[in-house]
C-alpha positions in Angstrom: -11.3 25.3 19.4 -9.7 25.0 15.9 -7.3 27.6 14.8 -7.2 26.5 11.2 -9.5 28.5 8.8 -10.6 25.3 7.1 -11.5 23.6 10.2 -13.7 26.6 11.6 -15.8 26.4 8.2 -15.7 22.3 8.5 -17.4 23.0 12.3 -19.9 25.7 11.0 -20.9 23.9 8.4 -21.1 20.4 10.5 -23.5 22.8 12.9 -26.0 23.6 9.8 -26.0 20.2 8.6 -26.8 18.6 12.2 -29.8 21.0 12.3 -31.3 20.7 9.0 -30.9 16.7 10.0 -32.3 17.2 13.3 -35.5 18.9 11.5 -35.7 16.3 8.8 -35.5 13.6 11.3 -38.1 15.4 13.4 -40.7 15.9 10.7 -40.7 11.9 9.9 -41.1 11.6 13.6 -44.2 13.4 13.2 -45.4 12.0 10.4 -45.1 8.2 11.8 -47.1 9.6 15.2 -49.9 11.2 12.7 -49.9 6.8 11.3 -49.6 5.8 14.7 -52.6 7.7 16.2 -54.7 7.3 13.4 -54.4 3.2 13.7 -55.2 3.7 17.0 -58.0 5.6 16.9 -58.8 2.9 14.1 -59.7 5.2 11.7 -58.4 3.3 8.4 -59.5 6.4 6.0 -57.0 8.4 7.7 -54.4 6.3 8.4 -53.6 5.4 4.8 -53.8 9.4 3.7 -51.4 9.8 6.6 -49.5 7.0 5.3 -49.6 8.3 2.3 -47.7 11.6 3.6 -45.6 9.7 6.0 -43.8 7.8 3.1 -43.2 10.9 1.5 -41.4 12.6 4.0 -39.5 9.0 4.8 -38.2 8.3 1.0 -37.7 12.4 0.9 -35.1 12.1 4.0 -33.1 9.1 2.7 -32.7 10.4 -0.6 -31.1 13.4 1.2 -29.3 11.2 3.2 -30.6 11.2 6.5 -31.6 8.2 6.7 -29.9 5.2 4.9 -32.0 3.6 2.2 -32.9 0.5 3.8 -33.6 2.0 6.8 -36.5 4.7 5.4 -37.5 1.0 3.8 -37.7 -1.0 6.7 -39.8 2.5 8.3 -42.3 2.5 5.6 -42.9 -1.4 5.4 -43.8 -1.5 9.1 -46.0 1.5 8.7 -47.9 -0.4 6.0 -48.3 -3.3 7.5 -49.9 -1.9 10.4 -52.0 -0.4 8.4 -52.6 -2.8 6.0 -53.4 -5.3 9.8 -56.3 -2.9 10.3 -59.3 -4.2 8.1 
């Protein structure tokens, strides 16, 4: 356990910015399974509106830094082109 004052803040705040991570990363989770079973229940109609909301929350957590840039980019492309692989 630090003793230092600074490095007790640095761990608390390390702890608060893990979680609201972990529940960014969780929500895009989500939001790729809403894509996922949508294409596989081939419903086009609702996979792009899911889409739709699943790039959102993508390009949302990169520009906060969860995810690096190309990474939320890469996410999104494959999305689409499942989608897009549908009709």
């Amino acid at each position: 356990m630090a003793n230092i004052k600074s490095a007790k803040k640095r761990i608390l705040v390390n702890r608060t910015k893990a979680e609201r991570n972990k529940a960014i990363r969780s929500g895009v989770k989500t939001s790729i399974k809403k894509v996922t079973a949508a294409i596989e229940a081939n419903d086009k109609a609702a996979a792009v509106k899911a889409l739709a909301a699943a790039s959102s929350t993508i390009g949302k957590a990169a520009s906060k830094g969860v995810y690096h840039k190309n990474t939320a980019s890469r996410k999104i492309s494959r999305l689409a082109h499942a989608v897009n692989k549908m009709a």
